[in-house]
C-alpha positions as CSV (number, residue, x, y, z in Angstrom):
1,X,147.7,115.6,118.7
2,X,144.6,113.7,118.3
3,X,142.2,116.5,119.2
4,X,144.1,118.2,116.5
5,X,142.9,116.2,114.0
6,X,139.8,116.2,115.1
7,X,139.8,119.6,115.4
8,X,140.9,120.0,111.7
9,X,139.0,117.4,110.6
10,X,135.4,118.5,112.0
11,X,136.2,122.0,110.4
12,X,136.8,120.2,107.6
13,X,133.4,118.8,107.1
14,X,131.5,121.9,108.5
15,X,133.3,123.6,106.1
16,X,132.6,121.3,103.0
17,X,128.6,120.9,104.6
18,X,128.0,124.9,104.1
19,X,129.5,125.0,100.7
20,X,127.0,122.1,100.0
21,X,124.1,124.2,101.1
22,X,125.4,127.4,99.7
23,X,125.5,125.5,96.4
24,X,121.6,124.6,96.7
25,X,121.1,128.2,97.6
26,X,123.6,129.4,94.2
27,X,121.1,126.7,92.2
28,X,118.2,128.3,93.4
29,X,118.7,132.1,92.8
30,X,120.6,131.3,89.7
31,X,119.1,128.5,88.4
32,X,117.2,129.1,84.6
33,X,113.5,129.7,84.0
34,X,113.1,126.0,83.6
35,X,114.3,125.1,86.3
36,X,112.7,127.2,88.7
37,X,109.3,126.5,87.1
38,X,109.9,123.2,87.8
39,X,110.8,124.0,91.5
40,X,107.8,125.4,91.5
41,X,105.7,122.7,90.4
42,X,107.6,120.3,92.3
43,X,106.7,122.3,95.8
44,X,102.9,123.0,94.3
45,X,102.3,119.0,94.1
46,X,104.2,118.5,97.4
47,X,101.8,120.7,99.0
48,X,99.1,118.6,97.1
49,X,99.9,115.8,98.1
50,X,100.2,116.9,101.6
51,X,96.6,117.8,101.8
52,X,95.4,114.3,101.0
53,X,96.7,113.5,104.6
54,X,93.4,114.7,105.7
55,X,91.7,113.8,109.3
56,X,88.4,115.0,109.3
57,X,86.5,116.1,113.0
58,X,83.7,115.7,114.3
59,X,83.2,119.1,115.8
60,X,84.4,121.5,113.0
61,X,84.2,121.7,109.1
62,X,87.9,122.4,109.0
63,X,90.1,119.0,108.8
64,X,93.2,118.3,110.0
65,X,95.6,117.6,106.8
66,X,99.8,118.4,106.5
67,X,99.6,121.2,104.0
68,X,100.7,123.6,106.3
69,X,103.8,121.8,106.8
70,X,104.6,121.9,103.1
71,X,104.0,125.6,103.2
72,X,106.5,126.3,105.8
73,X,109.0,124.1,103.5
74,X,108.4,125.4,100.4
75,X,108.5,129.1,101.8
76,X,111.8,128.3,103.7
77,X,113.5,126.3,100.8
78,X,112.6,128.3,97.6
79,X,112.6,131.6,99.3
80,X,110.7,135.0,99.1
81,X,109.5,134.8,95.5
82,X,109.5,131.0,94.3
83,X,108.0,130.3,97.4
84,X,104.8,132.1,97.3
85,X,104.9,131.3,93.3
86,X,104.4,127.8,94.5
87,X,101.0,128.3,96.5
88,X,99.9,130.7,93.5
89,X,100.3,127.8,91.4
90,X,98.8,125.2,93.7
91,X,95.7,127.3,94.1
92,X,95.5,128.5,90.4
93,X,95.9,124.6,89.2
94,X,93.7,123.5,92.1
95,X,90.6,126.6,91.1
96,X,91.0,124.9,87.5
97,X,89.9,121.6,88.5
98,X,93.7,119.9,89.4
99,X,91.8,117.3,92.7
100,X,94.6,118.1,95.0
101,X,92.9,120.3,97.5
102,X,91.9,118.8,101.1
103,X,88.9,116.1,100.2
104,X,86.0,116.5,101.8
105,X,84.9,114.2,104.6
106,X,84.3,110.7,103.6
107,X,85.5,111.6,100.2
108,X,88.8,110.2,98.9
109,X,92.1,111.2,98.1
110,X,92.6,113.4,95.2
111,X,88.3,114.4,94.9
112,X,88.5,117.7,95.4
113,X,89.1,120.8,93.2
114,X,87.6,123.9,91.4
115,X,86.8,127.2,92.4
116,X,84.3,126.8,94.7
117,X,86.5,125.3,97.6
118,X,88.6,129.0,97.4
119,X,85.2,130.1,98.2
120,X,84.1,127.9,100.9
121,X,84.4,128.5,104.5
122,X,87.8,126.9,104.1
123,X,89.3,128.3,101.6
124,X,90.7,131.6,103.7
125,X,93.0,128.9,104.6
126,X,93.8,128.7,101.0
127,X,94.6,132.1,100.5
128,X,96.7,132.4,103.5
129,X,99.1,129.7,102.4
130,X,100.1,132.1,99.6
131,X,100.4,135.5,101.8
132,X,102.4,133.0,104.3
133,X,104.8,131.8,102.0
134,X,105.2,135.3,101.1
135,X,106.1,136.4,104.4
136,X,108.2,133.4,105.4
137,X,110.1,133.2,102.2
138,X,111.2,136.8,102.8
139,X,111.7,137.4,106.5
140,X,113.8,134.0,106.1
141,X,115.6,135.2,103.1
142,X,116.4,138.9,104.8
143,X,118.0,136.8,108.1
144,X,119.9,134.5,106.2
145,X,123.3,135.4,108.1
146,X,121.5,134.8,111.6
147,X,120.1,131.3,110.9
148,X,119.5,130.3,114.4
149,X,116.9,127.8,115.4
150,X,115.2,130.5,117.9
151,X,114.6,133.0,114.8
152,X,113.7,130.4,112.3
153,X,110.6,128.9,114.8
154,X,109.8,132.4,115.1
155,X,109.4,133.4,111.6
156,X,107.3,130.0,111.0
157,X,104.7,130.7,114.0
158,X,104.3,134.3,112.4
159,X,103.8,132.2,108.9
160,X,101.1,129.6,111.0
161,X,99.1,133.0,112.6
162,X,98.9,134.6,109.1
163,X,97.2,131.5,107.7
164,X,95.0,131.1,111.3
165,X,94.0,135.1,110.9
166,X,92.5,134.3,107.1
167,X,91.1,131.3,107.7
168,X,89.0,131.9,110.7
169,X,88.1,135.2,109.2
170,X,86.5,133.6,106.2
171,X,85.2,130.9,108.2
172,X,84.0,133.5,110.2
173,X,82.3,135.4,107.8
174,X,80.8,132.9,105.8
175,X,79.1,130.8,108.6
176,X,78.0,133.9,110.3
177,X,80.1,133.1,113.5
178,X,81.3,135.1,116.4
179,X,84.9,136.2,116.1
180,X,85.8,133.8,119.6
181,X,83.5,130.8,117.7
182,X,85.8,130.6,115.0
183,X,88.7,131.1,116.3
184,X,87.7,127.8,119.0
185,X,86.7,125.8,115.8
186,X,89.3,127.2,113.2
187,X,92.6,127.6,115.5
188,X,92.6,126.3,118.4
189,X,92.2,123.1,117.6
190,X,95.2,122.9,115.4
191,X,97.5,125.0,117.7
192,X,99.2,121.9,119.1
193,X,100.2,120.2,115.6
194,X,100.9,123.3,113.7
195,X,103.6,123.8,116.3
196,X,105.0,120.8,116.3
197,X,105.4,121.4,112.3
198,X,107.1,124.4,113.0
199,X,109.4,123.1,115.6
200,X,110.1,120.1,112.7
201,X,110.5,123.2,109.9
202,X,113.1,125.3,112.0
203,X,115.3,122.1,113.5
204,X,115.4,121.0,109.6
205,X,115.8,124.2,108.5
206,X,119.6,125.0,110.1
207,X,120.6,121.4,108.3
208,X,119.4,122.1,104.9
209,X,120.1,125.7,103.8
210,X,123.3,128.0,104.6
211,X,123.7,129.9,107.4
212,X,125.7,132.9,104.9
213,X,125.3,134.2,101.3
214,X,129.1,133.9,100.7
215,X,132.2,133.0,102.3
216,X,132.3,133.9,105.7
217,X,134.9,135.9,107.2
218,X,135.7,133.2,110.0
219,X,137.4,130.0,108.2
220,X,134.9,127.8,109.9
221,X,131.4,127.5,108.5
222,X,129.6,126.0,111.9
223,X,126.1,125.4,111.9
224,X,124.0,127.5,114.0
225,X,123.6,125.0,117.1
226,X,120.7,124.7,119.3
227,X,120.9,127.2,122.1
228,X,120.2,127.3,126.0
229,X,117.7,130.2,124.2
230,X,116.4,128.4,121.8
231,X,115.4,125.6,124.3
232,X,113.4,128.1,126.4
233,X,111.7,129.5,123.9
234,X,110.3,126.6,122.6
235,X,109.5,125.6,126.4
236,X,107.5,129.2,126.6
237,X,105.6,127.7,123.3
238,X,105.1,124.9,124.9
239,X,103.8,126.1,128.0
240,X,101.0,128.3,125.7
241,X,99.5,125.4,124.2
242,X,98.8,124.4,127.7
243,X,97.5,127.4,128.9
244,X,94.8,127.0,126.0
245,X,94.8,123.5,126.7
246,X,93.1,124.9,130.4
247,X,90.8,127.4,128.6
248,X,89.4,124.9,126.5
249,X,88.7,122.8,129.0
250,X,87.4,126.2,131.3
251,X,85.4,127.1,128.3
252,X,81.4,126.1,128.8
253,X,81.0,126.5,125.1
254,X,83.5,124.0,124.2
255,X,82.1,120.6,123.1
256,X,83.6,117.3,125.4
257,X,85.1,116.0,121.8
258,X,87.3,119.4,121.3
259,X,88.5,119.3,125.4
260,X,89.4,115.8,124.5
261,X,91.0,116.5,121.3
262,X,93.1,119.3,122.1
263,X,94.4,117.5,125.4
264,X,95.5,114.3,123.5
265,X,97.2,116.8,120.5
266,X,99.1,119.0,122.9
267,X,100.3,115.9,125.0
268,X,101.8,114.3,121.2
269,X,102.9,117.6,120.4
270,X,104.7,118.1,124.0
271,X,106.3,114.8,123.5
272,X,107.3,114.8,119.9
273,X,108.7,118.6,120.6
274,X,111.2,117.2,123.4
275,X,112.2,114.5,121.3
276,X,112.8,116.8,118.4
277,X,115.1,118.7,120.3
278,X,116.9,115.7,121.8
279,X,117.5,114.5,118.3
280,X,119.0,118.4,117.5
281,X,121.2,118.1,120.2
282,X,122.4,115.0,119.4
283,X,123.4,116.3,116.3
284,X,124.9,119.0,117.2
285,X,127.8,117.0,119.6
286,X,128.6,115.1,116.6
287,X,130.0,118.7,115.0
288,X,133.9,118.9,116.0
289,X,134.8,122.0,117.9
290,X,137.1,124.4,116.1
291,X,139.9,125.8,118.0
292,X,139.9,129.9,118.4
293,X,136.2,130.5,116.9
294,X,133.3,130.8,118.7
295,X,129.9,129.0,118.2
296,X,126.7,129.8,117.5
């Protein structure tokens, strides 16, 4: 009899959970102009103020900052058109002079705007945020009834190599670099933390936003739960930052600082990973089972 009640009571609360996160969905589809816009802006200074947690290095004019991470939020929240509208507006405000763009190194917070930083060997990173958000918000939108933690991280890492493939190619192009060059000194150093965003993105992602468009057929709204797949998919993630991890340190060309670098970000990013997942999992016992349906 108790297990009953459990039973009843943990569909209960699933069930009143995904009508909670439908209704943030219903808001944002159907929401008025004004409000959207203001989505918009909202998600355009998030991503602002993002980039002022900026890390220059030593070894290459591209800095570590957390804009990426509001790009794979704002592309996964407000979906395949609001997303992208966000980055349109964060790089039309920011071309105008809005000082929300990455600062410089050994400049402040909020110093840098204008044009001329679309323009500069970083700003292919820029322009990938909005093509990203593009492609994110849409894939994401198009799977919405198979919401699983395996698909979401995949759809993000496609959203991280779109912004990589831009920005090294500018950075490429306008320092006169060879294609491997900029990729070592545009990518790879990021690879590690960029993941680890992504792993963040997709474990939030099944918590925040429904897993179905309307009612399902099943009486039990469950959230898609971390699976065995899931886990080794992220391991096989894993297990490619390190295999970088041994070509950087293989490669001759590669500065000591970079080896160094990379070594200590992939052994954070290894760490925080596992103990993202463990925090998933623990999340997912507290959901009751429900009697007669199956899980995700």
């Amino acid at each position: 009899m108790n297990a009953d009640i459990s039973w009843v009571g943990g569909r209960a609360i699933d069930q009143r959970l995904e009508r909670m996160r439908r209704s943030v969905y219903a808001f944002r589809e159907e929401s008025s102009w004004a409000v959207r816009c203001a989505l918009v802006l909202s998600f355009a200074a998030f991503t602002g103020l993002c980039a002022q947690v900026s890390f220059p290095l030593p070894f290459t004019p591209v800095p570590v900052t957390g804009q990426v991470f509001a790009v794979l939020a704002a592309s996964s929240v407000l979906g395949r058109w609001l997303g992208p509208a966000s980055q349109a507006a964060y790089l039309a405000l920011g071309a105008v002079g809005v000082p929300w763009f990455a600062p410089t190194a050994g400049a402040g917070p909020f110093t840098s705007g204008g044009w001329p930083a679309l323009l500069g060997a970083t700003g292919g990173y820029l322009l990938g945020f909005l093509v990203a958000s593009a492609v994110i918000g849409r894939m994401l939108d198009r799977g919405l009834s198979e919401r699983s933690f395996g698909a979401n991280l995949l759809v993000l890492l496609g959203g991280v190599g779109l912004i990589y493939t831009i920005g090294t190619t500018q950075l490429a192009v306008l320092l006169d670099l060879p294609p491997a060059t900029a990729v070592l000194y545009g990518a790879v150093p990021f690879l590690p933390g960029d993941i680890l965003k992504a792993v963040l993105a997709a474990g939030l992602l099944g918590f925040a936003l429904p897993r179905y468009r309307t009612e399902p057929a099943t009486p039990a709204s469950v959230r898609p739960r971390l699976r065995r797949a899931d886990v080794v998919g992220v391991i096989a993630v894993l297990g490619a930052v390190w295999i970088v991890a041994g070509l950087v340190v293989a490669f001759a060309a590669a500065p000591p600082a970079l080896a160094s670098y990379y070594l200590l970000a992939a052994t954070v990013c290894t760490a925080a990973t596992f103990l993202a997942l463990g925090v998933r999992r623990a999340l997912d016992r507290r959901s009751w089972p429900v009697p007669g349906v199956a899980r995700s």
